[in-house]
N, C-alpha and C positions, 0 to 999 in steps of 0.2 A: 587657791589664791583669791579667785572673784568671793569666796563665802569670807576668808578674814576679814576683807576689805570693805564688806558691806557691814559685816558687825564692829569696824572703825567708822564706821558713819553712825551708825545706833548708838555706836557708847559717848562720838563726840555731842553727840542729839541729844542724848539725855544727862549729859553732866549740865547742862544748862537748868534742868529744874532744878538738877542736886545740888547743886549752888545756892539758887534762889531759898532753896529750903536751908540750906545751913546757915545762909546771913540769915533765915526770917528765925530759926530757933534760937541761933545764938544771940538775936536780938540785936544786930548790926544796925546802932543809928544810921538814919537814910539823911545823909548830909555829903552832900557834893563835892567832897571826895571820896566817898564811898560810893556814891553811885557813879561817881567818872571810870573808879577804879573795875568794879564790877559790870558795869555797860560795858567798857572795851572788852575785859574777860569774854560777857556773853559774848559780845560782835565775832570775837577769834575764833570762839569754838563753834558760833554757827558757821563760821567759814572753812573752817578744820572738816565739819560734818559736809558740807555741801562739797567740798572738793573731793572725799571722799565717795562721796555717792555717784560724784560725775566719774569719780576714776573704775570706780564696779562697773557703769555701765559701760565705760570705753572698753574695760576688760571682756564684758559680758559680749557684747555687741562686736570684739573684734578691730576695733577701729586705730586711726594711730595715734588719737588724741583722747583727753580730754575733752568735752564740748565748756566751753566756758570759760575757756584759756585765756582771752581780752578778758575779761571780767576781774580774775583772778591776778590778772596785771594791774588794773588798774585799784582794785581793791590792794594790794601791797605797796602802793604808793599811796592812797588815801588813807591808811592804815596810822601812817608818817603822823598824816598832820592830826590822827585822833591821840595820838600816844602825846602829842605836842600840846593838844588842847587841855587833855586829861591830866598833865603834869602841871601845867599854870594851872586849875583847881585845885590841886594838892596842895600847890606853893599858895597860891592865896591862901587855903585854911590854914598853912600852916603860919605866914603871915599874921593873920588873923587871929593866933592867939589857940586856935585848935590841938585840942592834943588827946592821946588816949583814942577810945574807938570811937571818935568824932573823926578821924584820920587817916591810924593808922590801917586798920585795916584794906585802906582804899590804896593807899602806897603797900601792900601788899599785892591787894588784887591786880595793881600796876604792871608790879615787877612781873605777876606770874602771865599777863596778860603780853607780857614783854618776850618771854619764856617762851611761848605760844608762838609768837609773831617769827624766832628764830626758825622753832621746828620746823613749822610748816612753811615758811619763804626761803630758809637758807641752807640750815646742816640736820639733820635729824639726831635727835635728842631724846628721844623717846625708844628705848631698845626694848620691847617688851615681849619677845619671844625667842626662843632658840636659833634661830638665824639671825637675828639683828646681834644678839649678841655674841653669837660666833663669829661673825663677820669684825664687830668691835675688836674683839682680842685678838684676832687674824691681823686686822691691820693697822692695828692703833691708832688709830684715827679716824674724827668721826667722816661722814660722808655727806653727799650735798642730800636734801631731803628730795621726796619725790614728786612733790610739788614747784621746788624750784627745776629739778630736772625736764620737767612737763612744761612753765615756763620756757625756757631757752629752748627747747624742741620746738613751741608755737612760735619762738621770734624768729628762728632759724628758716621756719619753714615760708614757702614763699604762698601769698595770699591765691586764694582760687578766681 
């Protein structure tokens, strides 16, 4: 379990270059809704990665937390107000007369950055191996993710 979970840290870790690499090939104008759109993306998945890495060594280590849990609270409520900022650049450019991959791409990376935001704070969404998806068809319905789980464990628990 601790080896999955540290190679969900690696892969969330490196989809960040592979990103930057596919705007930079595909030649993704750099206009401010595409970098609103792609900045939140990066921000989620370093946060997707770092949650991960804290939850291997909680496994590793034994422990009943997460170390990082405030953080991780308070990152899904500033999270809000970038999704909130990132959308007023969209609507300015689009406002503005913008169209095409001056754009849209960035209301792409929005949504997918939005997408992100559910997995990892609310249900999990991401079923990418033989138990998540046995688990799907078992109960039809998705499940809270285990980040939001690890939250409510930290609020539940009484401070030391």
């Amino acid at each position: 379990m601790v080896r999955r979970i540290r190679g969900l840290a690696v892969v969330e870790t490196l989809c960040i270059p592979l990103f930057a690499a596919v705007a930079l090939l595909w030649e993704m104008p750099l206009t401010a809704a595409n970098a609103a759109g792609l900045g939140l993306l990066f921000l989620l998945i370093a946060e997707g990665g770092a949650y991960w890495r804290a939850k291997a060594r909680q496994l590793a280590r034994d422990l009943p937390l997460p170390e990082g849990m405030p953080v991780f609270a308070a990152l899904k409520r500033a999270n809000l107000v970038l999704f909130a900022a990132a959308a007023a650049a969209i609507a300015a450019a689009l406002a503005g007369g913008d169209t095409g991959t001056r754009v849209w791409p960035g209301v792409l990376l929005w949504l997918f950055a939005l997408v992100e935001q559910v997995n990892y704070f609310h249900v999990q969404l991401s079923h990418d191996n033989r138990a998540d998806l046995a688990r799907l068809l078992r109960t039809r319905r998705l499940h809270r993710s285990h980040l939001a789980r690890d939250l409510d464990r930290a609020r539940r628990r009484p401070a030391p």
